[in-house]
C-alpha positions as CSV (number, residue, x, y, z in Angstrom):
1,X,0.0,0.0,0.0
2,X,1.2,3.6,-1.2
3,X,1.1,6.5,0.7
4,X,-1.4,7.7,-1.6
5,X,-3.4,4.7,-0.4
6,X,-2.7,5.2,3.2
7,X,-4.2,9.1,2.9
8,X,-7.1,8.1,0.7
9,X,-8.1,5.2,3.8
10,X,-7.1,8.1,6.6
11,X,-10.1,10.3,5.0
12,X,-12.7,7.8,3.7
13,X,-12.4,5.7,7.1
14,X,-12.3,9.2,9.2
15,X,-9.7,7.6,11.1
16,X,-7.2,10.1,13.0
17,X,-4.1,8.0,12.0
18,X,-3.5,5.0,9.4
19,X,0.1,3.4,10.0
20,X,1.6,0.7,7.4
21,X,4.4,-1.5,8.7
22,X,5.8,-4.0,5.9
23,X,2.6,-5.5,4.8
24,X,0.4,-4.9,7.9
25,X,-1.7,-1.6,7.7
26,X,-3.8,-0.6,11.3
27,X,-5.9,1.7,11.4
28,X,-6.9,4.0,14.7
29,X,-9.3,6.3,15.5
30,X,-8.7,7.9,18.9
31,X,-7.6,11.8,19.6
32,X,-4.2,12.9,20.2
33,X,-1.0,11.0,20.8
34,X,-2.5,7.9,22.6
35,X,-2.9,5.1,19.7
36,X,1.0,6.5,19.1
37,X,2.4,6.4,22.4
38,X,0.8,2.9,23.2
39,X,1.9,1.5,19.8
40,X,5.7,2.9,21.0
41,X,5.7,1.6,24.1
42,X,3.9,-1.8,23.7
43,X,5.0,-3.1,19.8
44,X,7.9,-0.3,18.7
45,X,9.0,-2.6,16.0
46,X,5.9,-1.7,14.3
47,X,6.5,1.7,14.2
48,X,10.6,0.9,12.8
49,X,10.6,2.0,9.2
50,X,6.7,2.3,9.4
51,X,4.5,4.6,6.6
52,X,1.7,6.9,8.3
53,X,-1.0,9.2,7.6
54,X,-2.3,11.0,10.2
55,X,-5.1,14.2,10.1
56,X,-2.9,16.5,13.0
57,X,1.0,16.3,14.2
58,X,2.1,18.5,17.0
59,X,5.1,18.1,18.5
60,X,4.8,15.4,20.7
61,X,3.4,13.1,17.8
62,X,6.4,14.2,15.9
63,X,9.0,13.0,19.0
64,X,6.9,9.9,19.1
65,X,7.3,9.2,15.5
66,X,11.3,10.0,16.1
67,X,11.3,7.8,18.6
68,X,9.8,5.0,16.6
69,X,11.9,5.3,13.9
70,X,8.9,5.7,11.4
71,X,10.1,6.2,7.9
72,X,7.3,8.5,6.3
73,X,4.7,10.9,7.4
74,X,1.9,12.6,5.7
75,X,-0.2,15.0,8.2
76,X,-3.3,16.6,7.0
77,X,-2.0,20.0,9.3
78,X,1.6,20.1,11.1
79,X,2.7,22.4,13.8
80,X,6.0,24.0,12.4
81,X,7.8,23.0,15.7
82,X,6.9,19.4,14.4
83,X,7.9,19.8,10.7
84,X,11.2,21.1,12.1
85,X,11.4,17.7,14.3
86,X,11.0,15.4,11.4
87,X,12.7,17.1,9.1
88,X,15.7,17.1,11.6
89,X,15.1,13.6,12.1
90,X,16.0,13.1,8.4
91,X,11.9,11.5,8.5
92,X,10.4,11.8,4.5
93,X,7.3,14.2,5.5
94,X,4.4,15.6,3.2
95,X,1.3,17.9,5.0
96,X,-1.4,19.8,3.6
97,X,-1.4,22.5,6.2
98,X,1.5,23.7,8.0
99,X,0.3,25.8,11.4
100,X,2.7,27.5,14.0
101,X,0.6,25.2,17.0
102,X,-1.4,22.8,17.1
103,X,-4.8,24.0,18.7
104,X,-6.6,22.3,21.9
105,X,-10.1,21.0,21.1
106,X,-12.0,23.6,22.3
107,X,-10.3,26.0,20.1
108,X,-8.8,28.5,22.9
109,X,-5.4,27.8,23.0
110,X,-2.4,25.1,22.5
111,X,-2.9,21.3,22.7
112,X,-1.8,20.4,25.9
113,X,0.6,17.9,24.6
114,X,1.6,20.6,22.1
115,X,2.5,23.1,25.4
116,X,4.3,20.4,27.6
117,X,6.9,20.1,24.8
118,X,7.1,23.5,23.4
119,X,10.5,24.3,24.8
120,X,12.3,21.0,25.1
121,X,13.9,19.9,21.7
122,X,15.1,16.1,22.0
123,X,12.4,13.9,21.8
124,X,13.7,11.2,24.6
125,X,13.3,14.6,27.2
126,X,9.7,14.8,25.6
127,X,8.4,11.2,26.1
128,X,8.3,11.0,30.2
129,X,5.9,14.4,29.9
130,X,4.0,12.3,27.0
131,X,3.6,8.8,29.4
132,X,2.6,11.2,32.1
133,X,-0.2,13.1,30.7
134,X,-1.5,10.1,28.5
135,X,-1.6,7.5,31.6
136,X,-3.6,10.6,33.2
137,X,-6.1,11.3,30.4
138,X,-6.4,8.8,27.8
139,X,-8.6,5.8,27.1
140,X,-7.9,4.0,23.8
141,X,-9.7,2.7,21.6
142,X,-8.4,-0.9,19.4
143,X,-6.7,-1.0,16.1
144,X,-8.1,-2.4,13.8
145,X,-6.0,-4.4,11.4
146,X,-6.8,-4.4,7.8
């Protein structure tokens, strides 16, 4: 599956993130930086030289993706603190919409995940504030494997 693929099944399955690993293509559906963080800290060999689409990357998703070693992006909208993250991390990257933050859901201000990493710039300094705020506020919801 292309990465022309992976975007077309992002927006006609309204999933938040589509992520292709060799063969395997999953498929996830919650907000934020959860179905990433989980996937990095429970199976990171998925995310090793792994294709995504994903509607928003902030920051955090960007260190997360670092992390993971993921090969390719495409993002519907990117903060610029995250294109600058990928890019640095050498990560092949397309977006639609380039942004200088990533907004919170209620529209008045920065995604939280967004803030907690605005001024740190290593991505290993940026996962303990990640594991933190998504053991305090998430609940996941299953890939689905395709």
């Amino acid at each position: 599956m292309l990465m022309n693929e992976l975007i077309s099944l992002l927006h006609q399955g309204h999933y938040s993130c589509v992520i292709r690993h060799q063969s395997e293509v999953r498929t996830f559906s919650s907000r934020g930086v959860s179905d990433l963080f989980r996937l990095l800290r429970d199976e990171p060999g998925f995310l090793r030289g792994a294709y995504m689409a994903d509607k928003v990357v902030g920051k955090g998703a960007a260190a997360l993706m670092v992390l993971g070693g993921v090969r390719a992006v495409h993002a519907d909208v990117i903060s610029s603190p995250a294109l600058d993250m990928l890019r640095s991390a050498s990560i092949d990257i397309q977006f639609d919409t380039e942004v200088p933050a990533i907004r919170n859901r209620q529209g008045t201000g920065w995604c939280p995940v967004e803030t907690l990493c605005r001024d740190l710039s290593a991505p290993e300094d940026m996962l303990p504030l990640i594991t933190r705020f998504v053991e305090e506020t998430s609940v996941s919801s299953p890939a689905r494997q395709i």
